[in-house]
C-alpha positions in Angstrom: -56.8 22.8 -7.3 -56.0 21.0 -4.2 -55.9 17.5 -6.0 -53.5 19.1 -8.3 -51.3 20.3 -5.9 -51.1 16.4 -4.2 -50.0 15.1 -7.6 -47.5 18.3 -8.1 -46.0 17.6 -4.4 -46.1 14.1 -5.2 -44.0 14.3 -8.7 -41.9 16.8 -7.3 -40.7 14.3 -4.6 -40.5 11.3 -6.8 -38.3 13.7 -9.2 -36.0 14.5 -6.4 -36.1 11.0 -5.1 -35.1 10.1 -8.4 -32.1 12.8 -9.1 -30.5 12.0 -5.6 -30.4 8.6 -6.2 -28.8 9.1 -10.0 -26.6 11.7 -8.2 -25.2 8.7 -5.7 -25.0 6.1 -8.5 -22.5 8.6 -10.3 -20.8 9.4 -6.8 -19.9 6.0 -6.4 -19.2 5.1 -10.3 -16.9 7.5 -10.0 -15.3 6.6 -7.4 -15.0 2.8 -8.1 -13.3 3.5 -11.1 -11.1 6.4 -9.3 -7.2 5.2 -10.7 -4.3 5.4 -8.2 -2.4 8.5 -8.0 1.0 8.4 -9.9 3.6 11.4 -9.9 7.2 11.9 -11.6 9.5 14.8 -11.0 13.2 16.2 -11.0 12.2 18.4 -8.1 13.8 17.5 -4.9 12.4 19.6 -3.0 8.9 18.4 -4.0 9.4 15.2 -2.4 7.3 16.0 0.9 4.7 17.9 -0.8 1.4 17.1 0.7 -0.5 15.9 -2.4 2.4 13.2 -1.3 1.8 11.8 2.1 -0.4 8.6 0.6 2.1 7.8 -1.1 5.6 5.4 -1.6 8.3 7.8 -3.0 11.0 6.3 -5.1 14.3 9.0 -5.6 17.4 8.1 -7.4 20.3 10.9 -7.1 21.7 10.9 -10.7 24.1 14.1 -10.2 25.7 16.0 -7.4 24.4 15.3 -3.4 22.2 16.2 -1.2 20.7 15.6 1.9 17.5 15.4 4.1 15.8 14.4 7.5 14.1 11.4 7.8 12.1 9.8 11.2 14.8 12.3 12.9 17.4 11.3 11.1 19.4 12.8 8.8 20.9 11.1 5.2 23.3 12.1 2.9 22.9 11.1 -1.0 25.0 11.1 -3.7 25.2 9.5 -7.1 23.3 6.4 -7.8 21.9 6.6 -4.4 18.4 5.2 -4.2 15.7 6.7 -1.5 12.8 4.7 -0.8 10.2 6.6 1.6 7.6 4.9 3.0 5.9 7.7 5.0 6.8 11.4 2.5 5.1 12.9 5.6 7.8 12.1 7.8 10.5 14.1 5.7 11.8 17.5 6.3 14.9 19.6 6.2 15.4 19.2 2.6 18.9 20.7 1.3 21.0 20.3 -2.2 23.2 22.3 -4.0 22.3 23.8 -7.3 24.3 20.9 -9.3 22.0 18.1 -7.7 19.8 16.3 -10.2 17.6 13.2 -9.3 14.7 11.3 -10.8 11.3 10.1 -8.8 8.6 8.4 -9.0 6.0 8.1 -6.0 2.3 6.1 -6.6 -0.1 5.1 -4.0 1.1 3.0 -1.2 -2.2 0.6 -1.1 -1.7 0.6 -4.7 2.0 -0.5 -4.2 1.0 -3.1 -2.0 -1.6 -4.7 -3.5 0.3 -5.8 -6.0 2.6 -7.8 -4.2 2.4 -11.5 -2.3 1.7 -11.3 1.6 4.8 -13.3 1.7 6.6 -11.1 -0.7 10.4 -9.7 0.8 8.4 -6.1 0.0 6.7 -6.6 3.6 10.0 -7.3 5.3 11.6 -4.9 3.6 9.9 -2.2 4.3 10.9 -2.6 8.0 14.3 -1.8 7.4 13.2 1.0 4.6 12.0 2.7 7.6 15.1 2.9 9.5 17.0 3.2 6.5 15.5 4.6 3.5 18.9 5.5 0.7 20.0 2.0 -0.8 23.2 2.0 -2.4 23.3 1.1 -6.9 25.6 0.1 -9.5 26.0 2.0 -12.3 23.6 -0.7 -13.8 21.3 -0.8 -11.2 20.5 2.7 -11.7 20.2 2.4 -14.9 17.9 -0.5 -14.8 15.8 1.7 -12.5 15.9 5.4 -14.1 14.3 2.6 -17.3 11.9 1.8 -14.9 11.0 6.1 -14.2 10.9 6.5 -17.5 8.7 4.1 -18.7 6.1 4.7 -15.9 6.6 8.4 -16.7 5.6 7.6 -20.3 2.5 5.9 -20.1 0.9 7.6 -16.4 -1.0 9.8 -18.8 -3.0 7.3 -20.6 -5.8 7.2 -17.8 -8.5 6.3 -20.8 -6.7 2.9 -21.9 -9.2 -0.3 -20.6 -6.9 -2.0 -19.0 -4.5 1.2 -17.6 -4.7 -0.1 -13.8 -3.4 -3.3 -14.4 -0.6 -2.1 -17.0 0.7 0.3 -14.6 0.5 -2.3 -12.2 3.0 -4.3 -14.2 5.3 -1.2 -14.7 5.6 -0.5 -10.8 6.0 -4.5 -10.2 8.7 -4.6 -12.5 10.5 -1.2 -10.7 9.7 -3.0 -7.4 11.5 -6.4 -8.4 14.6 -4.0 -9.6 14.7 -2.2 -6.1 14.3 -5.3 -4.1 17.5 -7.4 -5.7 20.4 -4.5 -4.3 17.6 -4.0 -0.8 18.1 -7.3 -0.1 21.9 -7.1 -0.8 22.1 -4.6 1.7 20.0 -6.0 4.3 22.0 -9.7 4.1 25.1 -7.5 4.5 23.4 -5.4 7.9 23.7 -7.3 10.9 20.5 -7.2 13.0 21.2 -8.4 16.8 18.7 -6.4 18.9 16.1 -7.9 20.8 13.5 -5.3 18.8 15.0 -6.3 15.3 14.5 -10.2 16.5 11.0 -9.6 18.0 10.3 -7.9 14.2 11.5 -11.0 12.4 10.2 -13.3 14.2 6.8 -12.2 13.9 7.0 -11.6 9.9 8.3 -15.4 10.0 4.6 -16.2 12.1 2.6 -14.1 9.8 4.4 -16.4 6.7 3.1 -19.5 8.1 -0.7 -18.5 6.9 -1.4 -18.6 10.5 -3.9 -15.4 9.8 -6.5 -17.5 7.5 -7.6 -18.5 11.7 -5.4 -15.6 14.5 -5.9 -12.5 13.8 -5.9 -11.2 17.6 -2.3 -9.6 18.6 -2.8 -11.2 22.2 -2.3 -14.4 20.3 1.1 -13.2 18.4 2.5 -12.0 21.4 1.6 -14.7 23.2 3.2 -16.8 20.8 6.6 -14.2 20.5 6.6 -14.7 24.8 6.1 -10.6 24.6 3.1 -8.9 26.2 1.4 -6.9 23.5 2.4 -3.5 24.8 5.4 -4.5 24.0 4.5 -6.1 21.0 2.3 -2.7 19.8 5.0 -0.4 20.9 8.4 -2.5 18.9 6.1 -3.0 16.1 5.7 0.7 15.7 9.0 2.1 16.5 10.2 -0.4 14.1 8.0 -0.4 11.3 6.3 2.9 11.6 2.9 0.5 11.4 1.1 -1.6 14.0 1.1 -4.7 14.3 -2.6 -5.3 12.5 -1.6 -3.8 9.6 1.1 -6.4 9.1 -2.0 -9.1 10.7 -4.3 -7.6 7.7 -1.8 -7.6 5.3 -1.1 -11.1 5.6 -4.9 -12.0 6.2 -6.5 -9.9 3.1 -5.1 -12.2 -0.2 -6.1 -15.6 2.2 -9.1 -14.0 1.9 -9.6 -13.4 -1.8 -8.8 -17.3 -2.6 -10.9 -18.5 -0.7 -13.8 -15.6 -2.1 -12.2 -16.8 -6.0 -13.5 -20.0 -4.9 -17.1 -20.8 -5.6 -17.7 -24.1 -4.1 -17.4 -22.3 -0.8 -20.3 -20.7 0.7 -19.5 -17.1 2.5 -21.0 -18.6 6.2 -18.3 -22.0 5.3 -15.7 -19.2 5.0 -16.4 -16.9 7.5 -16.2 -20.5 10.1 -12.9 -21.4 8.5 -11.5 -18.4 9.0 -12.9 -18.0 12.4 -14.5 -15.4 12.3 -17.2 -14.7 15.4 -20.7 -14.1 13.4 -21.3 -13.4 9.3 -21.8 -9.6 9.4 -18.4 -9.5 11.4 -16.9 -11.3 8.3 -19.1 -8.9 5.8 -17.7 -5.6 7.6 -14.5 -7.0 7.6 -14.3 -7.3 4.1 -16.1 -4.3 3.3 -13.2 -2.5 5.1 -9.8 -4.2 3.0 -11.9 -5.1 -0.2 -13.9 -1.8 -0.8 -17.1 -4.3 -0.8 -19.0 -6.9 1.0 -18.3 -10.7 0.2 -21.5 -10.7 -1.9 -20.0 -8.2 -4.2 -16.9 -9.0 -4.5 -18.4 -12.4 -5.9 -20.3 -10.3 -8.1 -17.3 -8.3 -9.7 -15.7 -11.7 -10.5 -18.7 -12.7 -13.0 -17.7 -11.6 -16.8 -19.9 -8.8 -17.6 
């Protein structure tokens, strides 16, 4: 009997060994292939809902007017007015008439950004969308844009296609390209003469240069901006609504994919170019913006 109760005990632990470790495989199957949230509405007063907060809200006023608060701020909409909100946490005091209609569309803001250039006018931009969210269209501007809704609106259901990330990704790049044409009109048309606003471009024009692939310290941006990094920190985020290493990261994470796409480069020759202190500081660091170490994301690039 006693033998007999070994091998039992010893099965049973092996079987729940065994189930545990299936039970983690699916865990984390599941939540590699997790897709990016994506929501579309004619509620306007579901704009701050908190299933929301991770996301990038995009609302065009098609009818009527309305208004709401914003970083402490209030805005007025009307017609063909476009609101762009980076943070839908940040949004309160919602208020509209009954003759108000708009259109949105908000997806995840990672998602959003990891689909554009570091160098892309979307970083810059969203500087001023925080300060300023409601952009001003044409008649054929909004039209372009409520396109834009629609199609996303169409095909945010078809979660089982193969190739649903990148196709949606396509959808929200092209609405992106259509918002950025009449942001930039508005911005070239702002004047910005503030030491904060200066101290904001000038350290978007550093982060341009590629000078992250080496810097990634904010001691060494203010140093170069002739700003102590309080003050760096502190304008950054009053600005922005982000600090300043999210912009440094940003900047830093596709420098980091090309040289990971590139196989003639070891991980240690990559981790000295890009100066970083020891190996595992360069694994963690791209277990933290990739989702997986270096080794794996090599990995994921072989054809299955």
């Amino acid at each position: 009997m006693f033998p007999d109760a070994i091998c039992y005990t010893n099965y049973f632990g092996i079987f729940t060994f065994c189930t545990n470790l299936i039970l983690r495989i699916i865990i984390m199957a599941n939540f590699v292939v997790m897709e990016p949230d994506f929501h579309y509405s004619t509620d306007f007063y579901a704009m701050n809902a908190r299933e929301l907060h991770h996301t990038c809200m995009h609302l065009l006023c098609t009818a009527g007017e309305g208004s709401f608060v914003y970083n402490e701020r209030c805005f007025h909409i009307v017609r063909n007015d476009l609101v762009v909100i980076l943070r839908p946490d940040c949004v309160s005091n919602l208020a509209a008439p009954a003759d108000m209609r708009v259109e949105w569309f908000a997806a995840d803001y990672q998602f959003l950004q990891s689909l554009l250039p570091s160098n892309n006018y979307g970083i810059g931009g969203s500087i001023t969308l925080h300060q300023n969210p409601v952009i001003r269209l044409t008649d054929v501007q909004a039209g372009h844009l409520l396109d834009d809704f629609h199609r996303l609106r169409d095909r945010m259901g078809e979660i089982g296609l193969q190739f649903y990330r990148p196709l949606m990704g396509s959808l929200c790049l092209t609405m992106m390209y259509d918002i950025f044409e009449p942001h930039s009109q508005r911005d070239l048309s702002t004047p910005h003469t503030d030491r904060t606003a200066y101290i904001v471009r000038q350290l978007m024009t550093l982060l341009s240069t590629g000078v992250t692939a080496t810097e990634r310290n904010v001691n060494y941006f203010a140093e170069r901006l002739n700003v102590s990094p309080k003050y760096l920190s502190a304008t950054i985020r009053r600005m922005t609504g982000n600090s300043v290493t999210s912009y440094i990261d940003r900047y830093t994470v596709p420098i980091l994919r090309r040289y990971l796409d590139d196989d003639r480069l070891s991980l240690t020759q990559i981790a000295a170019r890009m100066n970083f202190s020891t190996l595992s500081y360069f694994s963690r660091y791209c277990s933290r913006h990739l989702g997986m170490s270096p080794s794996e994301y090599r990995r994921s690039l072989q054809p299955k």
